[in-house]
PDB file of N, CA, C and O in Angstrom:
ATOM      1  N   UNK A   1      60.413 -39.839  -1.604  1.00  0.00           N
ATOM      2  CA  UNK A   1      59.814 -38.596  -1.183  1.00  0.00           C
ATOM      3  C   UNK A   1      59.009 -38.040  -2.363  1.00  0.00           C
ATOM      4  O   UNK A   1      59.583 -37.944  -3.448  1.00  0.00           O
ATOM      5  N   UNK A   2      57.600 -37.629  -2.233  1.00  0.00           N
ATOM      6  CA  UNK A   2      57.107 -37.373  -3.258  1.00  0.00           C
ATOM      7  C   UNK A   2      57.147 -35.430  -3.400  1.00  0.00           C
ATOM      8  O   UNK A   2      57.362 -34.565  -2.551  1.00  0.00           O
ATOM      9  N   UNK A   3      56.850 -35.362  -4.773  1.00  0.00           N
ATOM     10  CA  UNK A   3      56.917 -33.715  -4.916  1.00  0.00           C
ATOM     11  C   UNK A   3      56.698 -32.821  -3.931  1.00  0.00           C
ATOM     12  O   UNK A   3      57.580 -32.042  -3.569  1.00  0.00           O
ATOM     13  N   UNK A   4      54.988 -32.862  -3.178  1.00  0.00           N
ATOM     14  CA  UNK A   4      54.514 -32.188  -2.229  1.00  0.00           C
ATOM     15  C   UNK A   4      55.646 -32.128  -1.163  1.00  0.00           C
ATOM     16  O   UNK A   4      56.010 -31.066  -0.658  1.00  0.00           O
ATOM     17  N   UNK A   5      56.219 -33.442  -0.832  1.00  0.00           N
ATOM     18  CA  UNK A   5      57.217 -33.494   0.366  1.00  0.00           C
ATOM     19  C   UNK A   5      58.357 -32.176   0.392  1.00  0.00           C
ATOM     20  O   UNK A   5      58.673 -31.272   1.165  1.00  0.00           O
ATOM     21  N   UNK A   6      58.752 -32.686  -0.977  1.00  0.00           N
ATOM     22  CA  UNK A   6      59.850 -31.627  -1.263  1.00  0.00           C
ATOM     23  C   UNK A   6      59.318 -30.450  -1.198  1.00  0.00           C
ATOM     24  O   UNK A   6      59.764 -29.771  -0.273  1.00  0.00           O
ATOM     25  N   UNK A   7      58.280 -29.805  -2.042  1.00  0.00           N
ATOM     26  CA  UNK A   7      57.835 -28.523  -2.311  1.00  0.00           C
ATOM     27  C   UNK A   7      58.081 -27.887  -0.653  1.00  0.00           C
ATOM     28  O   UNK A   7      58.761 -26.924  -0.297  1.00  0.00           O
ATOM     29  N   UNK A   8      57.072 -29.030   0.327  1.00  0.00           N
ATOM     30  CA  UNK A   8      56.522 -28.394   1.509  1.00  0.00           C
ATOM     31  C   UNK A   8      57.928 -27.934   2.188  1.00  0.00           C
ATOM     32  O   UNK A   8      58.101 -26.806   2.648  1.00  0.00           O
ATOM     33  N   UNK A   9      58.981 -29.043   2.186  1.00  0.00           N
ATOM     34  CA  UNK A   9      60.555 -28.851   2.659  1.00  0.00           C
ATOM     35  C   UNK A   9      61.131 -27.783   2.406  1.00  0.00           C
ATOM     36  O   UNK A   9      61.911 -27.342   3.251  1.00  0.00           O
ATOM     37  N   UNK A  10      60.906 -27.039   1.131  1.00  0.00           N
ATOM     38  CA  UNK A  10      61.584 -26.429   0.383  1.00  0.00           C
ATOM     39  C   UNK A  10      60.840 -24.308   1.189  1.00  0.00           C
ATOM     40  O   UNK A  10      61.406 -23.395   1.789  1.00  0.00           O
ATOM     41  N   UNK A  11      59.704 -24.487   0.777  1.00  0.00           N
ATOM     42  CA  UNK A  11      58.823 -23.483   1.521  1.00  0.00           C
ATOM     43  C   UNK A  11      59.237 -23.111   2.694  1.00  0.00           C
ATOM     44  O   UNK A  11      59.611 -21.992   3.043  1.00  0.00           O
ATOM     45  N   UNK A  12      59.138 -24.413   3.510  1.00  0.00           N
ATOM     46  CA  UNK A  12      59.597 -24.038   4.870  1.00  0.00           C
ATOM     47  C   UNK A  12      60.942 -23.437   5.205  1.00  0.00           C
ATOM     48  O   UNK A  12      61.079 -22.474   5.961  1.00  0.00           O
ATOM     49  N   UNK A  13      62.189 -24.239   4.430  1.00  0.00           N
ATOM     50  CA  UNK A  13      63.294 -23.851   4.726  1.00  0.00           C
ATOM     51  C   UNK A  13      63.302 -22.556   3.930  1.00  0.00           C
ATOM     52  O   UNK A  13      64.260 -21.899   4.337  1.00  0.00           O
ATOM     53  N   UNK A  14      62.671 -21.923   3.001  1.00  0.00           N
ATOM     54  CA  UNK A  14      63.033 -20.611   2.374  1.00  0.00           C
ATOM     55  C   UNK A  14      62.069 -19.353   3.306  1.00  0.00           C
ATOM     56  O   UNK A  14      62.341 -18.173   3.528  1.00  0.00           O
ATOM     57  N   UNK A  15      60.900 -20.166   3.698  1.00  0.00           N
ATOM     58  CA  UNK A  15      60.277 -18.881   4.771  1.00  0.00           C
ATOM     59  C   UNK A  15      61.019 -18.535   5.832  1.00  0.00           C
ATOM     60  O   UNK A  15      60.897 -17.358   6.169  1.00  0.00           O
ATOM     61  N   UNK A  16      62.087 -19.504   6.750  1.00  0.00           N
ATOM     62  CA  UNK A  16      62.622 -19.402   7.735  1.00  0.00           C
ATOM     63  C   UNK A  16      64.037 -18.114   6.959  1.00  0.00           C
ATOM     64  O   UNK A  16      64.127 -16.892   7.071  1.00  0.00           O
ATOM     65  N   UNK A  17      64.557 -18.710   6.522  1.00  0.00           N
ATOM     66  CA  UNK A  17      65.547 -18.193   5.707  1.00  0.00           C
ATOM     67  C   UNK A  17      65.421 -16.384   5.366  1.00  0.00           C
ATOM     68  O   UNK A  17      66.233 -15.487   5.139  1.00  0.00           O
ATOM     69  N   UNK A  18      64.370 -16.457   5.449  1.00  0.00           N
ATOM     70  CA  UNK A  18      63.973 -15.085   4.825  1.00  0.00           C
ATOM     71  C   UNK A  18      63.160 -14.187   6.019  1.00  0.00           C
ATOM     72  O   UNK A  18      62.754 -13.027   5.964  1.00  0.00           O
ATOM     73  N   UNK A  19      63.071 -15.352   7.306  1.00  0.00           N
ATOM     74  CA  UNK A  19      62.815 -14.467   8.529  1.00  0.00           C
ATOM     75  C   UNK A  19      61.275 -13.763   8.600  1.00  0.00           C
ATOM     76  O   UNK A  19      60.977 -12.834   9.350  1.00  0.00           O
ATOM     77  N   UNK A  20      60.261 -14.515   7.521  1.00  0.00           N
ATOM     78  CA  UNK A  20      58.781 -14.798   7.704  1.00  0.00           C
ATOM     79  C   UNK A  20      57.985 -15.338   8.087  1.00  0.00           C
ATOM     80  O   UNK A  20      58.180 -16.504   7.744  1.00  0.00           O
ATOM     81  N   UNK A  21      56.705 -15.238   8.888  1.00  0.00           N
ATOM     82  CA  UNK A  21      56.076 -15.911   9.665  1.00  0.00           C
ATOM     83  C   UNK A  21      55.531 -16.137   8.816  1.00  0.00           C
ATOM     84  O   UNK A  21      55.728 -15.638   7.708  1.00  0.00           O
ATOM     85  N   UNK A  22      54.256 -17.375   9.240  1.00  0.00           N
ATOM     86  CA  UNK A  22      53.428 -17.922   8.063  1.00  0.00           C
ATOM     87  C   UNK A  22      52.281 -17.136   8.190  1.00  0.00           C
ATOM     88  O   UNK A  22      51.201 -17.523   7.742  1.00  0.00           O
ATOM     89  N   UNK A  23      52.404 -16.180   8.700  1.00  0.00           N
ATOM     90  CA  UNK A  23      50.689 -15.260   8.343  1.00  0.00           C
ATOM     91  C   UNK A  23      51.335 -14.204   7.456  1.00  0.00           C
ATOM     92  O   UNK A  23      50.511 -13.587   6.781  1.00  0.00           O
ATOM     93  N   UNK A  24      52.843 -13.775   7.258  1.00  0.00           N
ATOM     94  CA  UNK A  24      53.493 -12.738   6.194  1.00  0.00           C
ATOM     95  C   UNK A  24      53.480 -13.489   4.816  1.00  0.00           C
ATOM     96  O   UNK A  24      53.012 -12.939   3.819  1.00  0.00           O
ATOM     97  N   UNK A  25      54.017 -14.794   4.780  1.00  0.00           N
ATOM     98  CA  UNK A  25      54.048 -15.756   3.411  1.00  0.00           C
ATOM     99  C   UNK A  25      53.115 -15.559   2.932  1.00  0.00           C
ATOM    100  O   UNK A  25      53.079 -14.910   1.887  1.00  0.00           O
ATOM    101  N   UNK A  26      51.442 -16.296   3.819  1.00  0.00           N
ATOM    102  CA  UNK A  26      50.251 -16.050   3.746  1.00  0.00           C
ATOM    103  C   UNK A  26      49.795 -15.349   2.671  1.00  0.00           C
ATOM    104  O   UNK A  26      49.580 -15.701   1.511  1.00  0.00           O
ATOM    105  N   UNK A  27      49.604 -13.605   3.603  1.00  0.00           N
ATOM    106  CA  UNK A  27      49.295 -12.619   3.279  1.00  0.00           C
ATOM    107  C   UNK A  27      49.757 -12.439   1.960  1.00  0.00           C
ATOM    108  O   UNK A  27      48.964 -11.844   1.230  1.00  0.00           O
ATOM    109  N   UNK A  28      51.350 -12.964   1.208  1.00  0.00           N
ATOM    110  CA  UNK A  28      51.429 -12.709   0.278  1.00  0.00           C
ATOM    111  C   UNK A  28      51.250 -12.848  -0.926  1.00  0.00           C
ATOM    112  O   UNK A  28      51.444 -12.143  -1.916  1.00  0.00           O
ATOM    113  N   UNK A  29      50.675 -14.296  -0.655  1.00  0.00           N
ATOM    114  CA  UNK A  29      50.810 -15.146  -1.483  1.00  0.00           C
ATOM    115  C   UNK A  29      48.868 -15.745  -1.709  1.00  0.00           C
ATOM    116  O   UNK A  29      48.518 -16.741  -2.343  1.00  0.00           O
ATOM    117  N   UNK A  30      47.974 -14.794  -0.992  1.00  0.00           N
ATOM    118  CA  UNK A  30      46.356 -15.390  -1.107  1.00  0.00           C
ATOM    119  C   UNK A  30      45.738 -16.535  -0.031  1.00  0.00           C
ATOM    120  O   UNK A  30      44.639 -17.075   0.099  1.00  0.00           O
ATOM    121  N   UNK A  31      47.334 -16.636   0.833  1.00  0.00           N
ATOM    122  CA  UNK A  31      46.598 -17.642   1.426  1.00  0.00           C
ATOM    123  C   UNK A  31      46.694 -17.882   3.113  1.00  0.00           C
ATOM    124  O   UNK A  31      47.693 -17.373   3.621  1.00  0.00           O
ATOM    125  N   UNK A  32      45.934 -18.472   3.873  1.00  0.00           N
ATOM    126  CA  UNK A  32      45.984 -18.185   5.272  1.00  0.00           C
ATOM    127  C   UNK A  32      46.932 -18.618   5.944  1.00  0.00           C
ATOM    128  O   UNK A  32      47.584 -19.576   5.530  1.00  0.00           O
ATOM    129  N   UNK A  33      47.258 -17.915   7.307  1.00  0.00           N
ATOM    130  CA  UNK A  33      48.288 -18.388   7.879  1.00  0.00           C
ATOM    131  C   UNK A  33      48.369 -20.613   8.041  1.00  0.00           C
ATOM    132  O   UNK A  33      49.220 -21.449   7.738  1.00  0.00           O
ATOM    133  N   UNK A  34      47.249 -20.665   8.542  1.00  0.00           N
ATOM    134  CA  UNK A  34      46.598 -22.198   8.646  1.00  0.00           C
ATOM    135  C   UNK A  34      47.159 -22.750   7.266  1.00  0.00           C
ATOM    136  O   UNK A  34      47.741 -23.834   7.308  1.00  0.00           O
ATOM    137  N   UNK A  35      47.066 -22.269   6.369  1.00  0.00           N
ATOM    138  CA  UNK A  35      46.750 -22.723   5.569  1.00  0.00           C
ATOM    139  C   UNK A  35      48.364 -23.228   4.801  1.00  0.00           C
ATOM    140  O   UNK A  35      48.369 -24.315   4.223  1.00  0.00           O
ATOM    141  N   UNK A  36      49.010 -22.816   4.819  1.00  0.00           N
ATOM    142  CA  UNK A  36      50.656 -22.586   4.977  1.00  0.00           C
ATOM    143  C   UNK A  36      50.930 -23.297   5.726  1.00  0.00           C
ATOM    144  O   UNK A  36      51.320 -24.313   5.151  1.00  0.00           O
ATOM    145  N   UNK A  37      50.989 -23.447   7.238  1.00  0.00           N
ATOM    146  CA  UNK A  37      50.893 -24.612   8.286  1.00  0.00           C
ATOM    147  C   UNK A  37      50.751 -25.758   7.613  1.00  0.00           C
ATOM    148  O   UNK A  37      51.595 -26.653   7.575  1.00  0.00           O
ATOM    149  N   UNK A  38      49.752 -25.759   7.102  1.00  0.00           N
ATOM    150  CA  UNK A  38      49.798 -27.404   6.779  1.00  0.00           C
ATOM    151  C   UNK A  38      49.814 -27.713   5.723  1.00  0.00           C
ATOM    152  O   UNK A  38      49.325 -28.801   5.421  1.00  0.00           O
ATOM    153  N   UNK A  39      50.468 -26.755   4.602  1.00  0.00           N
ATOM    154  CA  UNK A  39      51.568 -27.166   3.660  1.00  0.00           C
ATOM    155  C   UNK A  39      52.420 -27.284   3.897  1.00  0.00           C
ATOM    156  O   UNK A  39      52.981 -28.152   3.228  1.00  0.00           O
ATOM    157  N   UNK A  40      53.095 -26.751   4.739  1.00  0.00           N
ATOM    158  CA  UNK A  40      54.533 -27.013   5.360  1.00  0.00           C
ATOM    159  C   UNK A  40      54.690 -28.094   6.138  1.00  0.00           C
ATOM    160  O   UNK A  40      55.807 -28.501   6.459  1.00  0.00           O
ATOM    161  N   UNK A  41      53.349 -28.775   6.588  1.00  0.00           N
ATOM    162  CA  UNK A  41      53.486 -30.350   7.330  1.00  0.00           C
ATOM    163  C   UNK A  41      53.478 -31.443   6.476  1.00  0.00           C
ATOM    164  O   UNK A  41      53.898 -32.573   6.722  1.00  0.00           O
ATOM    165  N   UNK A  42      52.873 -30.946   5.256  1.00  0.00           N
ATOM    166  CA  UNK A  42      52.744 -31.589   4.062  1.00  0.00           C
ATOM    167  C   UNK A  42      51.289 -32.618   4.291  1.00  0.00           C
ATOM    168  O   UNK A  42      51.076 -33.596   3.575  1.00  0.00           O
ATOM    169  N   UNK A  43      50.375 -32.188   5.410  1.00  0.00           N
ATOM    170  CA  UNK A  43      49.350 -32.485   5.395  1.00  0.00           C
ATOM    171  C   UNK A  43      48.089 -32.172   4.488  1.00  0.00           C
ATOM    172  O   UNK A  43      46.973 -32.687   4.418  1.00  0.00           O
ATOM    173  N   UNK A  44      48.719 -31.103   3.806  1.00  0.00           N
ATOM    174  CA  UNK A  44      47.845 -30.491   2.885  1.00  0.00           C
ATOM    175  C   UNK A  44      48.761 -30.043   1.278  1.00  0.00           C
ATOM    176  O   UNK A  44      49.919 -29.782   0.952  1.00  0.00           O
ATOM    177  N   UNK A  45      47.547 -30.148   0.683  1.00  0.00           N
ATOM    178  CA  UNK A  45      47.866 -29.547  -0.816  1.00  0.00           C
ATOM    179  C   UNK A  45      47.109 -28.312  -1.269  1.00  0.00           C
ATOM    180  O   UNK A  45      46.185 -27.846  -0.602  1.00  0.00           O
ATOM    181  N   UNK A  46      47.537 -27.770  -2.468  1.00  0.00           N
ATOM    182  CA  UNK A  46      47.095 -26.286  -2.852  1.00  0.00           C
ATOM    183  C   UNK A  46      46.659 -26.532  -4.201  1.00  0.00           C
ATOM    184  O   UNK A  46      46.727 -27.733  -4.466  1.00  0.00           O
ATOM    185  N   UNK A  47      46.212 -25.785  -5.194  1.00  0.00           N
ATOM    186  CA  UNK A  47      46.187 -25.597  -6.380  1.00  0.00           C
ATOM    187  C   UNK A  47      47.334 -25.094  -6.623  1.00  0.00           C
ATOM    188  O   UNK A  47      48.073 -24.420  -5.905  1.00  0.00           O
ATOM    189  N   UNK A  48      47.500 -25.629  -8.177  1.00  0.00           N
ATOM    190  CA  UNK A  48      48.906 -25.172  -8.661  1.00  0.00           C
ATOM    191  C   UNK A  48      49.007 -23.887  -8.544  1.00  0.00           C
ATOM    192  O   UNK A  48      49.930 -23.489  -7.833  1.00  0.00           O
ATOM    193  N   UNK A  49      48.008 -22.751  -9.266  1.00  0.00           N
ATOM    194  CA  UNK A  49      48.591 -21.846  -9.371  1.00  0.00           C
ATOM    195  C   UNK A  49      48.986 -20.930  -7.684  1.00  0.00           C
ATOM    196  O   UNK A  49      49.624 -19.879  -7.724  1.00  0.00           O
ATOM    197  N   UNK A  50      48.551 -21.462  -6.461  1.00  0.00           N
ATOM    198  CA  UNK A  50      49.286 -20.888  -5.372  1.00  0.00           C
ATOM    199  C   UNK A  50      50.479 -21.504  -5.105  1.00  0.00           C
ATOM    200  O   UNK A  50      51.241 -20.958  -4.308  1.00  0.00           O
ATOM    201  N   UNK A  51      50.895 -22.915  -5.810  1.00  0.00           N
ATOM    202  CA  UNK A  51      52.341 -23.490  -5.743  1.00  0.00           C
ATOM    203  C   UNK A  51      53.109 -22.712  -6.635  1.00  0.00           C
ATOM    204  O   UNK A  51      54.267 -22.913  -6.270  1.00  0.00           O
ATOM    205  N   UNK A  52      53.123 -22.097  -7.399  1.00  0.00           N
ATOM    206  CA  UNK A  52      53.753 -21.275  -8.100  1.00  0.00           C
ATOM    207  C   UNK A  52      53.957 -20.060  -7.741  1.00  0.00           C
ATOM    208  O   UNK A  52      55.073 -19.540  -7.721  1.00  0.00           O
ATOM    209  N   UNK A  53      52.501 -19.289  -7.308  1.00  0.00           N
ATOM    210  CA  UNK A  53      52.863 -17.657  -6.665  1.00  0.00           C
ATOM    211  C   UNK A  53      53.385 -18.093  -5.500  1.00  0.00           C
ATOM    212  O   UNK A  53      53.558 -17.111  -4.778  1.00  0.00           O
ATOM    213  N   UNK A  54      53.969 -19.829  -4.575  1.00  0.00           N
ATOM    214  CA  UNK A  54      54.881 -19.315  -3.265  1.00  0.00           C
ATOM    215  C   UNK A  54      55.945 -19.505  -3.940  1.00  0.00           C
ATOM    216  O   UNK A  54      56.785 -18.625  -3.754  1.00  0.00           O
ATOM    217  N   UNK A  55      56.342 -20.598  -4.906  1.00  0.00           N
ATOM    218  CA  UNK A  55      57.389 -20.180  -5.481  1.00  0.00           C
ATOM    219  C   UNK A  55      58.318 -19.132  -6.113  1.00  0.00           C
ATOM    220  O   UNK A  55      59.518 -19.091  -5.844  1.00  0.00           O
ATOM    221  N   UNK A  56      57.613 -18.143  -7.109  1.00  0.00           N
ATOM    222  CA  UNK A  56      57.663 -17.304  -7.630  1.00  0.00           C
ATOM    223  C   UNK A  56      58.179 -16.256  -6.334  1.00  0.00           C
ATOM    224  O   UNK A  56      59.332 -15.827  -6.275  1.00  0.00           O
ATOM    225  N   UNK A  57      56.853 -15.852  -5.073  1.00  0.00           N
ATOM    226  CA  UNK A  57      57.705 -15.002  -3.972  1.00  0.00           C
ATOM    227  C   UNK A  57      58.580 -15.446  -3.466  1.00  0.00           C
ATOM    228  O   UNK A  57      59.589 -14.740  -3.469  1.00  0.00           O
ATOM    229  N   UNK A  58      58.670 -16.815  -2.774  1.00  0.00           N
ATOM    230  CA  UNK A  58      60.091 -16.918  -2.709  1.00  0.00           C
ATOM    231  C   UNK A  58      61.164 -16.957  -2.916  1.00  0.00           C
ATOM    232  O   UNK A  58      62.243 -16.871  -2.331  1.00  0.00           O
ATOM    233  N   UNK A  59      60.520 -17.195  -4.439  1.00  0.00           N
ATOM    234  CA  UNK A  59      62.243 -17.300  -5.694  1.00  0.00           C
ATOM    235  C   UNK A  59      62.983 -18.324  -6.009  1.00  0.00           C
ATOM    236  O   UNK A  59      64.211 -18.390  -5.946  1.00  0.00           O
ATOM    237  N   UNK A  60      62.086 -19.297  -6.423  1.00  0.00           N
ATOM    238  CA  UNK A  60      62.728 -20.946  -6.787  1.00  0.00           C
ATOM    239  C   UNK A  60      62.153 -21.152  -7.757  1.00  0.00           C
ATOM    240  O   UNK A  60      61.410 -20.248  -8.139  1.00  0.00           O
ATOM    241  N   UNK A  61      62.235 -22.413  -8.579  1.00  0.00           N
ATOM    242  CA  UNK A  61      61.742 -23.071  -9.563  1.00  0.00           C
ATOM    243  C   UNK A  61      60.422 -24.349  -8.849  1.00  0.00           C
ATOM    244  O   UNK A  61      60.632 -25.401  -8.244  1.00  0.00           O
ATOM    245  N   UNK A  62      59.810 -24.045  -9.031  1.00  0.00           N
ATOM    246  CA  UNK A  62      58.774 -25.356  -8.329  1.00  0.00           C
ATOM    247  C   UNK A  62      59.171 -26.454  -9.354  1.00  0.00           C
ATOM    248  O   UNK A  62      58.878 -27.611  -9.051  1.00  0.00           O
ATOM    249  N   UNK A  63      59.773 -26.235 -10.474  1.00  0.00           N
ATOM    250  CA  UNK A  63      60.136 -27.572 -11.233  1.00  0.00           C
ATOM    251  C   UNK A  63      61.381 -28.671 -10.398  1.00  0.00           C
ATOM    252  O   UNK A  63      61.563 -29.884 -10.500  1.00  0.00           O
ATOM    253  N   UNK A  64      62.085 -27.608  -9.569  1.00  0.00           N
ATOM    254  CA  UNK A  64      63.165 -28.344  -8.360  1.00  0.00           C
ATOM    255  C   UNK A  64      62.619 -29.671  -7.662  1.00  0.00           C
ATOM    256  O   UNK A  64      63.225 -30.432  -6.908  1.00  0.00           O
ATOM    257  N   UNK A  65      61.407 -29.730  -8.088  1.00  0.00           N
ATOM    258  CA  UNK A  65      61.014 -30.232  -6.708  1.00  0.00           C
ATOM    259  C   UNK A  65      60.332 -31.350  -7.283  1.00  0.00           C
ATOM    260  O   UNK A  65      60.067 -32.250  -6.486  1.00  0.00           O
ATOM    261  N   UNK A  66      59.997 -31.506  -8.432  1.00  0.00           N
ATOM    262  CA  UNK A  66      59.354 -32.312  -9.399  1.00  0.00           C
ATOM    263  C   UNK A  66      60.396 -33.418 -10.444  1.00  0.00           C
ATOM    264  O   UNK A  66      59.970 -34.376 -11.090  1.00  0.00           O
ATOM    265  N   UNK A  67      61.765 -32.970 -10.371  1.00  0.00           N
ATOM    266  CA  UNK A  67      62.603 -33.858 -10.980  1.00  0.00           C
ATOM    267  C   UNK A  67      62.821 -34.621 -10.328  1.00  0.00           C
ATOM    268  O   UNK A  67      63.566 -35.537 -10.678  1.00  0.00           O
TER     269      UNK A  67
END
């Protein structure tokens, strides 16, 4: 499983968790509802620094996901 896999796994299960839709994550984080969608399918990638501000709002280490 490569990083993205995890990251995208990880997003998803912490947006659900926290009872956010992906246009609230979105909104919080700079980026579109779509756009979240298909990081979370892992069809898509981001620049680091929005892998970090979803990390950061959600409250994980994006390094989790990279060991």
């Amino acid at each position: 499983m490569s990083y993205m896999d995890s990251f995208s796994q990880r997003v998803f299960q912490l947006r659900k968790e926290r009872g956010l839709s992906q246009r609230e994550l979105g909104d919080s984080v700079g980026l579109s509802h779509k756009a979240i969608s298909t990081l979370e399918s892992g069809s898509r990638s981001t620049t680091i620094e929005k892998l970090i501000a979803l990390a950061d709002f959600l409250v994980f280490p994006p390094t989790t996901c990279w060991a």
